[in-house]
SETI-516776 format. One line per field, with one value per atom (N, C-alpha, C): x, y, z; atom name; residue in one letter. Coordinates in nm, 2 decimals, padded with zeros to 4 digits, always signed. Layout:
<tivos>
px X	...;
py Y	...;
pz Z	...;
atom CA	...;
rest A	...;
</tivos>
This chain:
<tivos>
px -09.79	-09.66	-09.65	-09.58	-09.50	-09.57	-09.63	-09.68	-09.54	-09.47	-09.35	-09.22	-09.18	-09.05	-09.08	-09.16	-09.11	-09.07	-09.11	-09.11	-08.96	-08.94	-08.82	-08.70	-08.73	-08.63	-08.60	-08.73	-08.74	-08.61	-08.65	-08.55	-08.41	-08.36	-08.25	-08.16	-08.28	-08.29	-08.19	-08.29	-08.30	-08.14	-08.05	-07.94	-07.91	-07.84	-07.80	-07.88	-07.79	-07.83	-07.96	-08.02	-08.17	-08.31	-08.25	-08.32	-08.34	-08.24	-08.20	-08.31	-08.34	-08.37	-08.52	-08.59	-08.70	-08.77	-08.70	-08.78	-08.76	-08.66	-08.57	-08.53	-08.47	-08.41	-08.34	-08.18	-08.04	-08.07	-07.99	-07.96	-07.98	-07.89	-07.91	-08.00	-08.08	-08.21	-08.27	-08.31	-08.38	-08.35	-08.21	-08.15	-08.22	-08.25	-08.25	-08.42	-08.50	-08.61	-08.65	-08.57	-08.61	-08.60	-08.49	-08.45	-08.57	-08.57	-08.72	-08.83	-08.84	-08.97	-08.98	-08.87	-08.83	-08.82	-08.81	-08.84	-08.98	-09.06	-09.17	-09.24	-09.20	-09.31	-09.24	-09.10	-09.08	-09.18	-09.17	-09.28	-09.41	-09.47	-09.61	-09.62	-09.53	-09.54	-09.53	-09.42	-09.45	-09.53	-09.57	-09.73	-09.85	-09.84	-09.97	-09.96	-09.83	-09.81	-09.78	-09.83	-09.88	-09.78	-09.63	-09.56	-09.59	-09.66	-09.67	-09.60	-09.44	-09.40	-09.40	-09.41	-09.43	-09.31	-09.33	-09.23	-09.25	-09.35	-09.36	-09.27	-09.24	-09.13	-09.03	-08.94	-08.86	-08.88	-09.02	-09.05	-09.07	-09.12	-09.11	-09.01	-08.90	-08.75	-08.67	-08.71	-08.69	-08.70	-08.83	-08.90	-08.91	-08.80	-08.79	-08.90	-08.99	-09.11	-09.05	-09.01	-08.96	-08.82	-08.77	-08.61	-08.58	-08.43	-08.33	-08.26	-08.16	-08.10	-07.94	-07.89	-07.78	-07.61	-07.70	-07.59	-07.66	-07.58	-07.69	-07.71	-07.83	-07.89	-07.80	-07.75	-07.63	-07.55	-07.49	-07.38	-07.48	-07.58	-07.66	-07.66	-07.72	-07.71	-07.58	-07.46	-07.35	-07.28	-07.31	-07.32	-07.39	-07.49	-07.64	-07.53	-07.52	-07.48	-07.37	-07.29	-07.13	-07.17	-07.22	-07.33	-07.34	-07.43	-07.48	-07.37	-07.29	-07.21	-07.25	-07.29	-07.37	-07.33	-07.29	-07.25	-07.34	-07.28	-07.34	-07.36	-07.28	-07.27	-07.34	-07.42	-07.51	-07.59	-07.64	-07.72	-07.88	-07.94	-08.07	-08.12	-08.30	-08.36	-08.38	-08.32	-08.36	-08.45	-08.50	-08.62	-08.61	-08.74	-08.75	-08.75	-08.68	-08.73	-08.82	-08.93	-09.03	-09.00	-09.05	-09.07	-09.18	-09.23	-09.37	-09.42	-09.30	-09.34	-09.40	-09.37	-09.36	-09.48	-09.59	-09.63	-09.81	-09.91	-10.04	-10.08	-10.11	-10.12	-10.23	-10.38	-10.47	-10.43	-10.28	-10.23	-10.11	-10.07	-09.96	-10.05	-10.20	-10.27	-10.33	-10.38	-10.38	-10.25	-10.13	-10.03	-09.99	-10.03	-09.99	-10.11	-10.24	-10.30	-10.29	-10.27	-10.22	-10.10	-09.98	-09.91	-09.89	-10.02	-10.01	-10.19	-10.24	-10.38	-10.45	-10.42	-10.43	-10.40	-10.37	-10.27	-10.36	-10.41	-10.46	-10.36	-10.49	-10.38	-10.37	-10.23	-10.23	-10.27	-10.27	-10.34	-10.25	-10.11	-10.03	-09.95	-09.81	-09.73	-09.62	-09.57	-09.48	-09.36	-09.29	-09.13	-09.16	-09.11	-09.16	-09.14	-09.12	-09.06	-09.15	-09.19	-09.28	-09.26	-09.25	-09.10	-09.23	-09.42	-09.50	-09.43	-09.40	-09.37	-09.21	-09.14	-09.04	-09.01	-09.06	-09.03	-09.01	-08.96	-08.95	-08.99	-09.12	-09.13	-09.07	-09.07	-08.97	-09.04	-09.05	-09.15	-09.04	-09.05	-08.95	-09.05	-09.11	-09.18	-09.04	-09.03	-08.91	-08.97	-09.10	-09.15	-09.16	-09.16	-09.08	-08.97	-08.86	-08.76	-08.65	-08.72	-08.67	-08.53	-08.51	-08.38	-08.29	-08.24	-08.14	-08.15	-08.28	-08.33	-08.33	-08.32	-08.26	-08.34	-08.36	-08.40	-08.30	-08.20	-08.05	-08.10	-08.09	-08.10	-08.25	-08.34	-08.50	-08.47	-08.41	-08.39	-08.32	-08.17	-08.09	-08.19	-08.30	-08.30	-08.43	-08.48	-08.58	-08.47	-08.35	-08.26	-08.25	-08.24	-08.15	-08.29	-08.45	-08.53	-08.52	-08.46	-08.44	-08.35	-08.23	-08.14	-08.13	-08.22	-08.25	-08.34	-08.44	-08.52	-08.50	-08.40	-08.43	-08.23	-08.17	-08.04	-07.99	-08.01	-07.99	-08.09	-08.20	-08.29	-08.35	-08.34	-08.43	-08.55	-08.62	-08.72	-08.82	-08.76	-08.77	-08.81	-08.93	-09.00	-08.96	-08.95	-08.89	-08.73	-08.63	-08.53	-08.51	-08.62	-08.56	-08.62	-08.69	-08.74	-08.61	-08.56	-08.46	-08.35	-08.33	-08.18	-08.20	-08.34	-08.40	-08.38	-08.43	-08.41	-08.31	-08.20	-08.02	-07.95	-07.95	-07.89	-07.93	-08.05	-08.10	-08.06	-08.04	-07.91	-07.83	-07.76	-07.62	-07.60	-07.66	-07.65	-07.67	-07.77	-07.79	-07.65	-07.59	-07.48	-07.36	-07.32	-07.22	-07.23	-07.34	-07.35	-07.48	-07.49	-07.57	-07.60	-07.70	-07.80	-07.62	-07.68	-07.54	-07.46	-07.41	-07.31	-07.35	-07.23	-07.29	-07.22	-07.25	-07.16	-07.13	-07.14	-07.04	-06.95	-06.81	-06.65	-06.58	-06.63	-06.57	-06.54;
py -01.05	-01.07	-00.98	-00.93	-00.85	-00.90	-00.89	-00.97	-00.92	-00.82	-00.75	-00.83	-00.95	-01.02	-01.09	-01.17	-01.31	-01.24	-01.10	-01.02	-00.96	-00.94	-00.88	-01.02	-01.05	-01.18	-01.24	-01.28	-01.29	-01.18	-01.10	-01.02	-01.03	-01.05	-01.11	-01.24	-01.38	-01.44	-01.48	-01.36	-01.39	-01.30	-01.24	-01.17	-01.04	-01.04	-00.85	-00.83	-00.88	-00.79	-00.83	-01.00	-00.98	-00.89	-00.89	-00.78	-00.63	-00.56	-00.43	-00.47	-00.53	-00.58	-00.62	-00.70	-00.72	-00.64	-00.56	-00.52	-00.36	-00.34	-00.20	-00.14	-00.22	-00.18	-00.29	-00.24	-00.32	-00.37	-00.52	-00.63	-00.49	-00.41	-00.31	-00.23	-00.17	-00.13	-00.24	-00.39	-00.43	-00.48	-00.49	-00.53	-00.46	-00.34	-00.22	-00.19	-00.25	-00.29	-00.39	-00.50	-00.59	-00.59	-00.51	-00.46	-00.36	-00.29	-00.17	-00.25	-00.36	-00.47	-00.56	-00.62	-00.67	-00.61	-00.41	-00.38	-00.31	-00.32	-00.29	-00.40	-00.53	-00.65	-00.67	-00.64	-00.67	-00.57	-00.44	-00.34	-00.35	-00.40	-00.47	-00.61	-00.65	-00.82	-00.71	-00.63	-00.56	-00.51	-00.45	-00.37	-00.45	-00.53	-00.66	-00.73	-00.70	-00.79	-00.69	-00.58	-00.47	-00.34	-00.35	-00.21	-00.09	+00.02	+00.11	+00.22	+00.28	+00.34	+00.53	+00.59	+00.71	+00.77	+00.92	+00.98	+00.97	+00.88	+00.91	+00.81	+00.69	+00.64	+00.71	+00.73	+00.89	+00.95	+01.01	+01.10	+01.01	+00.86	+00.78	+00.77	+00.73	+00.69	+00.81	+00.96	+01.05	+01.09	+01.04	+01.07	+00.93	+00.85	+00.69	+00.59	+00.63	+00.54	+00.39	+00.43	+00.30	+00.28	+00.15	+00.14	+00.12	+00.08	+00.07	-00.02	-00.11	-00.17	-00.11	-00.19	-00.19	-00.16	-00.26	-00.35	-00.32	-00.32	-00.37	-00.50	-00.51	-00.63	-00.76	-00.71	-00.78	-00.84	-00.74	-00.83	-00.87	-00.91	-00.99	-01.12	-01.10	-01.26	-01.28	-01.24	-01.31	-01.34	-01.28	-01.37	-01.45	-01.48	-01.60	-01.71	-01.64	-01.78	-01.85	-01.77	-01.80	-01.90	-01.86	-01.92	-02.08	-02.04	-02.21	-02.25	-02.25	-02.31	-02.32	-02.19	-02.19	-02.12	-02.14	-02.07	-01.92	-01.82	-01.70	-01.68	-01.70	-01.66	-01.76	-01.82	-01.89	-01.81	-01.87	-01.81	-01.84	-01.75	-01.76	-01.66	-01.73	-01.55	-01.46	-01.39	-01.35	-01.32	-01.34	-01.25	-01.10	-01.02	-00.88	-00.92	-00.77	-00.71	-00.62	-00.65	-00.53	-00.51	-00.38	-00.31	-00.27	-00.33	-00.26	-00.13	-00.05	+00.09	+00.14	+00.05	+00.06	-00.04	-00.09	-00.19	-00.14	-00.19	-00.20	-00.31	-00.31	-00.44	-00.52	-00.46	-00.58	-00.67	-00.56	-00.68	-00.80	-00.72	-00.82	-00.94	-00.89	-01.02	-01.12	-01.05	-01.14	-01.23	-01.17	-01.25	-01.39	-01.34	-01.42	-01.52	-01.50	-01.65	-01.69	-01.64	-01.73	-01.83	-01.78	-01.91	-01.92	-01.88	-01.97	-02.00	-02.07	-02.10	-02.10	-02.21	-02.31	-02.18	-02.10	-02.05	-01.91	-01.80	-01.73	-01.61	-01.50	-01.39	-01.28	-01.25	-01.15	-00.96	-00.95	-00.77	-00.68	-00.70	-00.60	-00.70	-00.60	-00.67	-00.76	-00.88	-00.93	-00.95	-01.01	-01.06	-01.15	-01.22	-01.34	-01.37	-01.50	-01.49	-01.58	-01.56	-01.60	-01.66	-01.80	-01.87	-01.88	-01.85	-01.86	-01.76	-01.63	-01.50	-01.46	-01.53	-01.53	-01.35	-01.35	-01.17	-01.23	-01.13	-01.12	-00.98	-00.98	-00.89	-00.84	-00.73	-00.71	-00.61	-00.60	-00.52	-00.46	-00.28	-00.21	-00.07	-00.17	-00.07	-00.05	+00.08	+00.05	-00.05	-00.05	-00.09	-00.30	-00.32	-00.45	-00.51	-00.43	-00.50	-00.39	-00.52	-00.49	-00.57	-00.58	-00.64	-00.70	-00.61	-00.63	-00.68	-00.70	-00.76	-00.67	-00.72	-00.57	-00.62	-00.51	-00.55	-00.63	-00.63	-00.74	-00.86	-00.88	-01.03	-01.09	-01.03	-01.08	-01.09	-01.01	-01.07	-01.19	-01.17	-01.30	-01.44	-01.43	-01.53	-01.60	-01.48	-01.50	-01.54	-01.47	-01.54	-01.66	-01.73	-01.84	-01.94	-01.92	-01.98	-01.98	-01.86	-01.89	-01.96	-01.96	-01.99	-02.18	-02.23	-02.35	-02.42	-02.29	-02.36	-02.34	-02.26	-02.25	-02.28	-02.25	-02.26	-02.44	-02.48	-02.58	-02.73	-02.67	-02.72	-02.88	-02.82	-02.81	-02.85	-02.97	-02.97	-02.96	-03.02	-03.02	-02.90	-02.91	-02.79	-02.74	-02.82	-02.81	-02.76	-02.81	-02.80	-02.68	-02.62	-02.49	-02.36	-02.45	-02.31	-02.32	-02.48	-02.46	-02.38	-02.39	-02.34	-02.16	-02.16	-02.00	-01.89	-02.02	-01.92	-01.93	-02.05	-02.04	-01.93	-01.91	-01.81	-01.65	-01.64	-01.52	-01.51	-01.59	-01.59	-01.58	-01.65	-01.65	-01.46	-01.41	-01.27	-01.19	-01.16	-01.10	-01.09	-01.21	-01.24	-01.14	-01.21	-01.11	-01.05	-00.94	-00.82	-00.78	-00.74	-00.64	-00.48	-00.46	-00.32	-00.22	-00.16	-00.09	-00.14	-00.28	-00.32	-00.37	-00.35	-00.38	-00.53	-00.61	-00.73	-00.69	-00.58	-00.49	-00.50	-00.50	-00.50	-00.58	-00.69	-00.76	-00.92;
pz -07.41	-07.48	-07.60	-07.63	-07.71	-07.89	-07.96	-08.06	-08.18	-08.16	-08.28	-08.28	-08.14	-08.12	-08.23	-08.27	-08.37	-08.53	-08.55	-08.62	-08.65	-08.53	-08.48	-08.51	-08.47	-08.47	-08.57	-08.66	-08.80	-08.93	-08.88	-08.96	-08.93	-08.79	-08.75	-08.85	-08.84	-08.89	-09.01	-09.08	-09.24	-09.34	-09.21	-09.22	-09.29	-09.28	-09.32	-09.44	-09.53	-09.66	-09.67	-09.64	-09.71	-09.59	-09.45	-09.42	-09.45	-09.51	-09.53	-09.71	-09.78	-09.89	-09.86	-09.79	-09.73	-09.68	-09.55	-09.47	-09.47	-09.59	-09.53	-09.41	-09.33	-09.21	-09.20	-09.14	-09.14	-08.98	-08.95	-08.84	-08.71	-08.74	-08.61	-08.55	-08.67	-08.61	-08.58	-08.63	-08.58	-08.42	-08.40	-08.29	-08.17	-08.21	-08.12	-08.13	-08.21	-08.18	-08.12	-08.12	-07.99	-07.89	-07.86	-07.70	-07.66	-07.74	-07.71	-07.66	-07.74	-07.75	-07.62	-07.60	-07.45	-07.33	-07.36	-07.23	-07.19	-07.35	-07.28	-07.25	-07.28	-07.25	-07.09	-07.05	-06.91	-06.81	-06.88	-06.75	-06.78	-06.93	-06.85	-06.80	-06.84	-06.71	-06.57	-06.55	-06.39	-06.32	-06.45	-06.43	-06.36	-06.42	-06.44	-06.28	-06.24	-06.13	-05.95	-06.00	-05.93	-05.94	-06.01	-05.98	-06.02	-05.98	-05.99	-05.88	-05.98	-05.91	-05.88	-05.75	-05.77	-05.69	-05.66	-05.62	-05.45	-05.38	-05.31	-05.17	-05.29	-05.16	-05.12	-05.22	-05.17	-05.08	-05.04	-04.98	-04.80	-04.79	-04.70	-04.63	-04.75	-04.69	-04.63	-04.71	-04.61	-04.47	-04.48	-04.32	-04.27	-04.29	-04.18	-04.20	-04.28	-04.25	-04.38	-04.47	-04.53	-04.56	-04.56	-04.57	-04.70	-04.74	-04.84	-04.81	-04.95	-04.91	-04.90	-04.86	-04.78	-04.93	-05.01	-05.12	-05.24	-05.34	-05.46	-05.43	-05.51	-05.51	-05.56	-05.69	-05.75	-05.63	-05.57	-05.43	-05.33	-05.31	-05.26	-05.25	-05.44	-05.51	-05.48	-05.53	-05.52	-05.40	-05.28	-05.18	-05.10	-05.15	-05.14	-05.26	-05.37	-05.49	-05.37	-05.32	-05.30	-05.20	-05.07	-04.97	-04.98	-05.11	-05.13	-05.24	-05.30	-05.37	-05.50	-05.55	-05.71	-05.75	-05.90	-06.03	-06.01	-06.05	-06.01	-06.17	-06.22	-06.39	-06.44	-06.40	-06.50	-06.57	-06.66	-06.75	-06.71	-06.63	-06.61	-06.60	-06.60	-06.57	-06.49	-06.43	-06.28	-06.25	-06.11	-06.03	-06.04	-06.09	-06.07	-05.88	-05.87	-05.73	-05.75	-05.67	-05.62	-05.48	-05.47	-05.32	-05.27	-05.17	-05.17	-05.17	-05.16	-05.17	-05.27	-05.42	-05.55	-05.58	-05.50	-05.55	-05.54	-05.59	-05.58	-05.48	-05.37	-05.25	-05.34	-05.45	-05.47	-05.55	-05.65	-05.72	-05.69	-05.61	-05.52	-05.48	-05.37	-05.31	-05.47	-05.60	-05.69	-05.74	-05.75	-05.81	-05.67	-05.56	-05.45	-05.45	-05.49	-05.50	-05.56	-05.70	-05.83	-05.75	-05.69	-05.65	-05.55	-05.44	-05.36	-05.33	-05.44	-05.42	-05.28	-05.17	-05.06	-04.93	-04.97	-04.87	-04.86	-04.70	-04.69	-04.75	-04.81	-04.90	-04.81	-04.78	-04.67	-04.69	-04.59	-04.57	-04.62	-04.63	-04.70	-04.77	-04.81	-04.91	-04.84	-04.82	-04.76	-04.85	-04.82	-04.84	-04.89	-05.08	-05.06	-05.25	-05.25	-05.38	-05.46	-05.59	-05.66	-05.80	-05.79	-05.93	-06.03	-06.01	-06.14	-06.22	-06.15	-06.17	-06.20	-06.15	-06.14	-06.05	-05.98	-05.92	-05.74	-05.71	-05.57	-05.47	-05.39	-05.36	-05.25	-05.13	-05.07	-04.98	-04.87	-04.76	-04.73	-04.73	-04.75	-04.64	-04.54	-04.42	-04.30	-04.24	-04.17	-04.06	-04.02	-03.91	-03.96	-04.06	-04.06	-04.00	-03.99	-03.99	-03.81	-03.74	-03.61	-03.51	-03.47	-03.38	-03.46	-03.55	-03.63	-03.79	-03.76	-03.92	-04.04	-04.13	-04.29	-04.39	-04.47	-04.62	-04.67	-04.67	-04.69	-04.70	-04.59	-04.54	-04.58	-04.60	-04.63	-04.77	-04.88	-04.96	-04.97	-04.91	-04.97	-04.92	-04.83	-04.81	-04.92	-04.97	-05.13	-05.22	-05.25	-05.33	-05.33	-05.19	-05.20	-05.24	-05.19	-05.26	-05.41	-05.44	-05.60	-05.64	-05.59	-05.67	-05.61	-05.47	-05.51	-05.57	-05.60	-05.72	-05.87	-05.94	-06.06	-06.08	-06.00	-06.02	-05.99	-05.85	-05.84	-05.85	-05.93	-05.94	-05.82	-05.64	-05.56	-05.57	-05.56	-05.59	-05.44	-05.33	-05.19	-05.10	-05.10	-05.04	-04.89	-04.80	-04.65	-04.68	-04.81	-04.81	-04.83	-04.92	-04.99	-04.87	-04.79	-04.66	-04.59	-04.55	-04.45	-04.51	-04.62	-04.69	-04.64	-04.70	-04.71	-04.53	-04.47	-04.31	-04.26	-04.29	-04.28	-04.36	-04.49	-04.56	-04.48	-04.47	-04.42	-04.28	-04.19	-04.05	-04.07	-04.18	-04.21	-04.28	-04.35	-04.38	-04.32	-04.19	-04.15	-04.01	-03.94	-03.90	-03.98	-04.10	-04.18	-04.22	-04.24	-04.30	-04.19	-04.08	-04.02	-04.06	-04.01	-04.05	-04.09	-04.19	-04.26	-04.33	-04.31	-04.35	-04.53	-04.58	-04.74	-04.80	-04.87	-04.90	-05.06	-05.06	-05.21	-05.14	-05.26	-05.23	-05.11	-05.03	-04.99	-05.05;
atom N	CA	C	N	CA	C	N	CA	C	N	CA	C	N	CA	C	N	CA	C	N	CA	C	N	CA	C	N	CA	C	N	CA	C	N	CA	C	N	CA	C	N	CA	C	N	CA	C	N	CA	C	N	CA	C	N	CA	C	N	CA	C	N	CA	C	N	CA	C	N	CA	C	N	CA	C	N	CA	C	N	CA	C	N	CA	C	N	CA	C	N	CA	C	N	CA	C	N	CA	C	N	CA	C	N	CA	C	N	CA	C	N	CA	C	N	CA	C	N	CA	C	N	CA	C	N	CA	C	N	CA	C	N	CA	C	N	CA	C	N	CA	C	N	CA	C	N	CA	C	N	CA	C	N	CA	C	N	CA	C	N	CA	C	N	CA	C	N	CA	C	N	CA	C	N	CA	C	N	CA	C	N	CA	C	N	CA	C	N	CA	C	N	CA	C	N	CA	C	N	CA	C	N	CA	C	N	CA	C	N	CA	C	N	CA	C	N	CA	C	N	CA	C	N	CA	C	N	CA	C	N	CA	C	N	CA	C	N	CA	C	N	CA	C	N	CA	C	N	CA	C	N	CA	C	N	CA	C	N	CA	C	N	CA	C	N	CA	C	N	CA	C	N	CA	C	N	CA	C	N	CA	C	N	CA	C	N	CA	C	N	CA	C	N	CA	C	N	CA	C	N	CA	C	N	CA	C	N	CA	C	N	CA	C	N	CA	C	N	CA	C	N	CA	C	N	CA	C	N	CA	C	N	CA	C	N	CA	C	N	CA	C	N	CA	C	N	CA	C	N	CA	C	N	CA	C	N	CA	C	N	CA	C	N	CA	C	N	CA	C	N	CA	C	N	CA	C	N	CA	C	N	CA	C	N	CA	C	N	CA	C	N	CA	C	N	CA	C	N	CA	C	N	CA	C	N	CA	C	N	CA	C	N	CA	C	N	CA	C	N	CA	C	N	CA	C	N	CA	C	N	CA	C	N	CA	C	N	CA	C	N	CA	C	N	CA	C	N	CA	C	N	CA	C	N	CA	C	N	CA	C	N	CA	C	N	CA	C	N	CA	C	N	CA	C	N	CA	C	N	CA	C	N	CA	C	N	CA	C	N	CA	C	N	CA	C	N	CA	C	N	CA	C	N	CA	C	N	CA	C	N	CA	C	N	CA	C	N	CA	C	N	CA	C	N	CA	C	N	CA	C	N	CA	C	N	CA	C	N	CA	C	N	CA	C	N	CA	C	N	CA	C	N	CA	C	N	CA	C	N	CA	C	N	CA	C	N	CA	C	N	CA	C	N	CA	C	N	CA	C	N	CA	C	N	CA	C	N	CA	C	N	CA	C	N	CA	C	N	CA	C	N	CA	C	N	CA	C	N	CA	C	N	CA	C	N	CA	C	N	CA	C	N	CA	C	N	CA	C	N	CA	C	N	CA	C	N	CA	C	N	CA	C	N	CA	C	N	CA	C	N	CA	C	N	CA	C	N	CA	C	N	CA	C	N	CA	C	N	CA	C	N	CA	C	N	CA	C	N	CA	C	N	CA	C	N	CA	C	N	CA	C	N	CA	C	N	CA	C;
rest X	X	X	X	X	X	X	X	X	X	X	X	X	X	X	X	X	X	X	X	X	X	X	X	X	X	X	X	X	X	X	X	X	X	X	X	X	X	X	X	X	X	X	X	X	X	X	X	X	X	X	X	X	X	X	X	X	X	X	X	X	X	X	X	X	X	X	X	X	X	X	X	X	X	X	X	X	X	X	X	X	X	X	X	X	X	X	X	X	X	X	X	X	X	X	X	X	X	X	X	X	X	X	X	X	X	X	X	X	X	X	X	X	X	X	X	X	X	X	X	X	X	X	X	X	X	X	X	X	X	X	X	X	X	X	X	X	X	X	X	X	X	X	X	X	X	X	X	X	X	X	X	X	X	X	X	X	X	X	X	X	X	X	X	X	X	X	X	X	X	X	X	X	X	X	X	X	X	X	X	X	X	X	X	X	X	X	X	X	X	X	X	X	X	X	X	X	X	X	X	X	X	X	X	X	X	X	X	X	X	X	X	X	X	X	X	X	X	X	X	X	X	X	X	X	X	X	X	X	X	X	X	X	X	X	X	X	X	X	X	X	X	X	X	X	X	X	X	X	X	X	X	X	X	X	X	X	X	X	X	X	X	X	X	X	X	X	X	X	X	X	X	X	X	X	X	X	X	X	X	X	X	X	X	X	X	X	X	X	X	X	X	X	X	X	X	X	X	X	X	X	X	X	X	X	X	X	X	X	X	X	X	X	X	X	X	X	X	X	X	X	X	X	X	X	X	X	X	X	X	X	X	X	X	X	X	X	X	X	X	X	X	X	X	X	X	X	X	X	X	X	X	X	X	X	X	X	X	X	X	X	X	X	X	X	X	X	X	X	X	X	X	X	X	X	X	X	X	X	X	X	X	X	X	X	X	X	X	X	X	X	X	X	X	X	X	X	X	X	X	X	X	X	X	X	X	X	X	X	X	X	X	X	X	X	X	X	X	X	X	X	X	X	X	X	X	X	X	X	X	X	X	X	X	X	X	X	X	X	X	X	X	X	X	X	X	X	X	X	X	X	X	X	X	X	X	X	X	X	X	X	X	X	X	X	X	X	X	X	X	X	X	X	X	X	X	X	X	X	X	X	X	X	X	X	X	X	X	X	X	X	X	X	X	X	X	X	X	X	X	X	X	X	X	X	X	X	X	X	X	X	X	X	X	X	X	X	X	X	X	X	X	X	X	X	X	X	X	X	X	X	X	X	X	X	X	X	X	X	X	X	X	X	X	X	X	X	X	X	X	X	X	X	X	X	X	X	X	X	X	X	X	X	X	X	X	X	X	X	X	X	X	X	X	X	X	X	X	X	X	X	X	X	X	X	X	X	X	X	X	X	X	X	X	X	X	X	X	X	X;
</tivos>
């Protein structure tokens, strides 16, 4: 964690003129030091949790071996929120997306026993959403995703694990699988390979 935020924030605090007076720097630089501060504590939470990205998925997705999604991710969630009947605009923290193209597999299999202790740690990177972490990973092999199945739809259906555990606060472990493999039929149904759930 970031040890400069409470620093940062502190000067916020204490308002204009007596920051500019204190610390010699005005509410706006500091503003713009916390943002700085917040996005490097988000890419080493990423880091930590395997993303190391190179130029080389690019070079995958050109030659077929890895996919893409369909939609932004954004029109995803908002048709997973709409789906289950949840405030899309709430104020929460979202799941990073990872891709395994982008990912370290020994840190993926570390972050995956951290929350899932009990549970064998698999050989590559799977599809699968992690609320210790709050991230969602995302197998982006083309050879995953066969008889109609999408990166689309394997997300929304991590979404909808999110958004019944942190959105509708779900506490029902069977409920939030069943919700999770309905949503992900239900998307894959209305938005098939190509189709995007942007602009409708």
């Amino acid at each position: 964690m970031n040890r400069l935020l409470p620093l940062f924030a502190l000067v916020l605090a204490v308002g204009s003129a007596a920051a500019q007076d204190f610390f010699g720097i005005t509410p706006e630089v500091a503003q713009g030091m916390i943002a700085q501060a917040k996005a490097q504590e988000r890419e080493e939470h990423l880091r930590a949790l395997g993303w190391a990205p190179s130029n080389f998925p690019s070079v995958g997705k050109a030659l077929g071996y890895t996919k893409s999604l369909a939609s932004a991710q954004y029109c995803v969630y908002d048709a997973v929120a709409a789906r289950l009947g949840a405030d899309a605009r709430l104020s929460v923290d979202f799941p990073d997306v990872l891709y395994a193209s982008d990912v370290d597999v020994s840190r993926f299999q570390a972050a995956y026993k951290g929350q899932f202790p009990t549970a064998s740690v698999p050989d590559s990177i799977q599809t699968v959403y992690m609320p210790n972490y709050n991230v969602i990973y995302v197998a982006d092999a083309a050879s995953a995703y066969k008889d109609g199945a999408t990166m689309d739809d394997a997300l929304a259906g991590q979404y909808a694990r999110f958004i019944d555990s942190v959105v509708r606060g779900v506490s029902d472990q069977s409920r939030i699988d069943a919700d999770a493999a309905a949503v992900q039929t239900w998307y894959r149904a209305q938005y098939p390979a190509g189709a995007s759930s942007c602009g409708r």
